[in-house]
C-alpha positions in Angstrom: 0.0 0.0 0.0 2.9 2.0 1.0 5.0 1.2 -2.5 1.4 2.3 -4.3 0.9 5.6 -3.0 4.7 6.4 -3.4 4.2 5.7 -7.3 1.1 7.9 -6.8 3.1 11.3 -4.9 5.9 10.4 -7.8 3.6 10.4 -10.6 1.9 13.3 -9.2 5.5 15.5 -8.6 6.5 14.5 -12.6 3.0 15.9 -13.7 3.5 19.5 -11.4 7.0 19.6 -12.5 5.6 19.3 -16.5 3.4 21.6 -16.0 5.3 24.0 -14.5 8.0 23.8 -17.9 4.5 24.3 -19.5 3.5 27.3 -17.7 7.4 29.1 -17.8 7.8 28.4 -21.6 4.7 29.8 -22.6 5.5 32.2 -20.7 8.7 32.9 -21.9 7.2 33.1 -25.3 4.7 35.6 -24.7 8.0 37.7 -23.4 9.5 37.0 -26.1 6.5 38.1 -28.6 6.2 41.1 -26.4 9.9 42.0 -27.4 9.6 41.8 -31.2 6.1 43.3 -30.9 6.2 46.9 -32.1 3.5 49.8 -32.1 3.6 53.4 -33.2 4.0 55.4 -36.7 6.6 55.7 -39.1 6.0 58.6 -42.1 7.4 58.6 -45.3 6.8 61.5 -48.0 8.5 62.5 -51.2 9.2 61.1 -54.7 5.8 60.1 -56.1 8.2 58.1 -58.9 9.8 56.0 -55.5 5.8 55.9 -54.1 4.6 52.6 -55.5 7.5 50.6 -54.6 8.0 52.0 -50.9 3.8 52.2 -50.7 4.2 48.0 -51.7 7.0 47.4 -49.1 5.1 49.6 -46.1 1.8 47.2 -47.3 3.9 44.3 -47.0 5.4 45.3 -43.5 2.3 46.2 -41.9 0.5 42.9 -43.0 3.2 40.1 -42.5 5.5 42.2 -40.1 4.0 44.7 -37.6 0.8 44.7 -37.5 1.0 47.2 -34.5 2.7 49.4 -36.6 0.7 52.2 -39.5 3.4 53.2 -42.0 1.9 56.1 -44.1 3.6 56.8 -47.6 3.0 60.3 -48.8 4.2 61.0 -52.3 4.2 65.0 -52.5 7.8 64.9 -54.8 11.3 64.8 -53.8 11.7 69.1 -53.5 8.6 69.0 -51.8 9.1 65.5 -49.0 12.4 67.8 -48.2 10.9 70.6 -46.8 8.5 68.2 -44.8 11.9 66.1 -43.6 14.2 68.9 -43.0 12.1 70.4 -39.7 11.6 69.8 -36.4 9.3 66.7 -36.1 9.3 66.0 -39.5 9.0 62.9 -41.6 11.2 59.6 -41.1 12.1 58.8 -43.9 12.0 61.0 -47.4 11.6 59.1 -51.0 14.4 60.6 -53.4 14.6 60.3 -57.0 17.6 62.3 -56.6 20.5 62.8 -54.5 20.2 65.5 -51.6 21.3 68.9 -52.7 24.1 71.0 -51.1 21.6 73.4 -49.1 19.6 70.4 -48.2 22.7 68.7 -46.1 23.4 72.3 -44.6 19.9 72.8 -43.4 20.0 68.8 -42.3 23.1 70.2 -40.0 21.3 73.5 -38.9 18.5 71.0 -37.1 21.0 68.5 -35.9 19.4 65.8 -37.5 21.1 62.8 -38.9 21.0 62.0 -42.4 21.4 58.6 -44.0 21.1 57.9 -47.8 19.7 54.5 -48.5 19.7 53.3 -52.5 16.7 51.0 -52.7 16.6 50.7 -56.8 17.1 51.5 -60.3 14.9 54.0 -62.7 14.3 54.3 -66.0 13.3 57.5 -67.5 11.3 56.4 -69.8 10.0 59.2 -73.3 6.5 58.1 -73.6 3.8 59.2 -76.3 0.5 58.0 -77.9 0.0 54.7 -78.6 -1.2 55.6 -81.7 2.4 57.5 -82.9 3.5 55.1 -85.6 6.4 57.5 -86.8 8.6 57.9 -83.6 8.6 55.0 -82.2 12.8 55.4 -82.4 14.4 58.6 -82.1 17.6 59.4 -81.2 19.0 61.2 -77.7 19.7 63.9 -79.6 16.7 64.3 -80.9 14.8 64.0 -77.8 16.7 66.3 -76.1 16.4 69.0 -78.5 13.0 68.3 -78.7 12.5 69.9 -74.7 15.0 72.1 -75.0 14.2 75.5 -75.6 16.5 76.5 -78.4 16.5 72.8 -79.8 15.2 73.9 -83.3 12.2 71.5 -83.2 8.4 72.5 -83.0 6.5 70.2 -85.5 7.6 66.5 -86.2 8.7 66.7 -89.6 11.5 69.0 -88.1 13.1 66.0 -87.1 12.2 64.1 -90.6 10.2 65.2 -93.4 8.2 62.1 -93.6 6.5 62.7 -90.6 3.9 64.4 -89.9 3.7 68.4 -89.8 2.3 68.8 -86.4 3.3 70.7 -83.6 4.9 68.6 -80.7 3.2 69.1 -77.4 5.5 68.2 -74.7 4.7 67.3 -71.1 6.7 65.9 -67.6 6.5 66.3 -64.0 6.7 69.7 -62.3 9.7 71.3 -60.2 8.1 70.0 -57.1 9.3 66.0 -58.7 13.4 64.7 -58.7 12.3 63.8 -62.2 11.8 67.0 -63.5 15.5 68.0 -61.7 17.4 64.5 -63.5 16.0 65.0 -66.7 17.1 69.6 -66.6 20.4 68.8 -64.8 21.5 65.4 -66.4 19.5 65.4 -69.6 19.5 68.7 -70.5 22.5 69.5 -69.0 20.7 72.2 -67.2 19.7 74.4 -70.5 16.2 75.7 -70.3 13.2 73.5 -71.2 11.0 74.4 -74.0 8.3 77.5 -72.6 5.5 75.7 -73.1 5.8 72.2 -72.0 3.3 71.3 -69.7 4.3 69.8 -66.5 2.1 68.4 -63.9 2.4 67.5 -60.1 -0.1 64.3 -60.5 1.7 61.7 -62.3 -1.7 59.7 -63.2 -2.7 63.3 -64.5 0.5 63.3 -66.8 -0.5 59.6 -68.3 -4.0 60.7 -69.3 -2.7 63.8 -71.0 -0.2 62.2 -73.2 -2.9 59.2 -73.7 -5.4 61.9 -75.5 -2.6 64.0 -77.6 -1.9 62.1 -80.7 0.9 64.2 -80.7 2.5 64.5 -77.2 5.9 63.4 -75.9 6.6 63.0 -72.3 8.9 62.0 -69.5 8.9 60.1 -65.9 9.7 56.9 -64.4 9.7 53.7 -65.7 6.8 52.4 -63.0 4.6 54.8 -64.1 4.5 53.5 -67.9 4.5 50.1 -67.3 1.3 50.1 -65.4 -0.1 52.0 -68.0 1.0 50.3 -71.3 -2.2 50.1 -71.9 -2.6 53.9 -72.7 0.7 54.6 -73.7 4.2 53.8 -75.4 7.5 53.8 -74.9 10.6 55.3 -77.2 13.3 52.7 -78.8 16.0 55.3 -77.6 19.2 55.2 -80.2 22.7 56.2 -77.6 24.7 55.4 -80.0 24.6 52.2 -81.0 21.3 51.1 -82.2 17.7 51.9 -80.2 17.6 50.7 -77.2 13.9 49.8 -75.4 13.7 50.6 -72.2 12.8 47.5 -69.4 14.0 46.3 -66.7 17.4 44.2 -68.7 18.3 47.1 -70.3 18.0 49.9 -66.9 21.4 49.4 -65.5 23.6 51.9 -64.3 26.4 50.4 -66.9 23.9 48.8 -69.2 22.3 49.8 -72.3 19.7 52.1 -70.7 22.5 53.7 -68.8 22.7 57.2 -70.3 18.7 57.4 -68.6 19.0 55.1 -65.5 19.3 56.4 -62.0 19.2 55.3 -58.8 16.2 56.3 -56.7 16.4 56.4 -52.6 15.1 56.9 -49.6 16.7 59.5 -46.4 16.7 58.5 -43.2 16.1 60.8 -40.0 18.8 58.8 -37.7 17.9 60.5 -35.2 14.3 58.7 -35.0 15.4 55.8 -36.1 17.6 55.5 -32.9 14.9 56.9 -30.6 11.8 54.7 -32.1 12.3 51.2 -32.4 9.6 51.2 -35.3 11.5 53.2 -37.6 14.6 51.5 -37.1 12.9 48.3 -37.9 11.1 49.4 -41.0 14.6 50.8 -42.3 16.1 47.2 -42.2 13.1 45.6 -43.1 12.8 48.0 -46.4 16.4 47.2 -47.3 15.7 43.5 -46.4 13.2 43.4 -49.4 13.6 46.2 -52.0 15.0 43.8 -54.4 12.0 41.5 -53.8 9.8 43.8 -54.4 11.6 46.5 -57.3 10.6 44.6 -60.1 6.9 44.2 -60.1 6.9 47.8 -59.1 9.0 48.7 -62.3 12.7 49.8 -60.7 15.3 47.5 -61.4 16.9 45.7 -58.4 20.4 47.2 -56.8 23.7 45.4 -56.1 22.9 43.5 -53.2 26.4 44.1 -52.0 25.1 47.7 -51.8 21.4 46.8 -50.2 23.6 44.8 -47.8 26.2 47.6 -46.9 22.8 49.8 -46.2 21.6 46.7 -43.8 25.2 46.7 -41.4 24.8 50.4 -41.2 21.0 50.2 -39.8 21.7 47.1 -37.6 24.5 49.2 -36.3 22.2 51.4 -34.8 20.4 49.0 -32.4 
């Protein structure tokens, strides 16, 4: 009777002790998902050309990452996410299609706040017209050029060849608010004024139905932008040199065929939140974690991941 209740109190002890593991490792579990666990804001603003692929990765985030966390993408342009990033409590993060400018960094400095550069992909600018332009579907960069450019010596088509037709070229692009607008006057155009009557737009779905109604427009942005809307436009065969060159994502390469009209797009960082909010700090490594994931269906081609990884040592380095 004695041995029985024994084997009883033992059995009884190995059953407390179980669930007592039990109990501490679900307990240490909830600790642990109360660690990773995040809540709060981050803001992002700038480049409407950077917008879809940073408006995909802050989707992505919030639904498989943080679900505590509400990342809002503006897309106001690059000029225009600056002055919102360069004040007191601004934005986290700004969306570039450009680098920084000079004044930029000194105002940056003036407010003591931290800048950081991140690359997250690779743009086309892509010449776009009416789908119905059967005569300049290849064109030269010259041409193009001195199509925009205000002493270029081309108003109708058949300024550039006879055979085509003797209508006026209506031009449109982004406004000065866009990094766009500022790559294609400073690198393009080598900063020489833009023809006077070009119409430029701060709505880039405004832009695409303008050129999709002028049988005789010619226009400039991203590469994103056209490819969702291939329906309504088409692209340029762009001749560099060597033969025309169509612009996609094998060709936009920073030393590929595409080169003369690739360049990188990024997002800035405010350091200085991103080492006082955890959330921040955790959406800048998740974002470099997965731009090249997610650049292509968002029409940027994909960056060295050498570089993506450089950009992911510098935020982990701030934990």
């Amino acid at each position: 009777m004695k041995k029985l209740k024994l084997v009883g109190f033992a059995l009884l002890a190995i059953l407390s002790i179980g669930l007592l593991a039990a109990c501490g490792a679900e307990d240490e579990s909830n600790n642990n998902n109360n660690e990773t666990a995040l809540e709060g804001s981050v803001e992002v603003d700038g480049s409407g050309t950077v917008y879809p692929l940073m408006a995909r990765i802050a989707e992505e985030y919030m639904f498989t990452e943080q679900e505590g966390v509400s990342v809002e993408v503006g897309r106001s342009g690059t000029s225009a996410g600056f002055e919102k990033f360069l004040v007191e409590d601004g934005t986290d993060f700004n969306n570039a299609s450009r680098h920084i400018k000079d004044e930029e960094k000194t105002k940056a400095e003036e407010l003591g706040i931290e800048v950081k550069e991140l690359k997250v992909a690779l743009d086309g600018l892509t010449i776009v017209m009416h789908p119905e332009n059967d005569w300049a579907t290849e064109m030269t960069e010259e041409e193009i050029i001195n199509i925009f450019l205000a002493d270029g010596g081309i108003t109708n088509w058949s300024d550039i060849n006879p055979d085509w037709p003797n209508e006026k070229i209506n031009t449109y692009g982004p406004n000065e608010n866009h990094g766009t607008y500022e790559f294609f006057y400073e690198s393009i155009l080598e900063e020489q004024d833009l023809v006077g009557d070009a119409n430029l737009q701060q709505n880039y779905s405004t832009l695409v139905t303008l050129v999709s109604e002028d049988v005789n427009s010619i226009g400039f942005f991203g590469f994103g932008y056209y490819v969702n809307n291939q329906d309504k436009l088409q692209a340029v065969n762009v001749d560099f040199g060597d033969g025309p060159v169509e612009p996609s994502l094998d060709t936009i390469a920073e030393d590929g065929d595409y080169a003369n009209f690739t360049r990188p797009v990024f997002t800035y960082l405010n350091v200085n939140n991103a080492k006082q909010e955890a959330q921040v700090l955790d959406y800048a490594i998740y974002l470099m974690n997965n731009v090249n994931t997610f650049a292509g269906e968002t029409g940027f081609a994909p960056i060295p991941d050498q570089e993506a990884q450089e950009s992911i040592d510098f935020l982990e380095g701030l934990k």
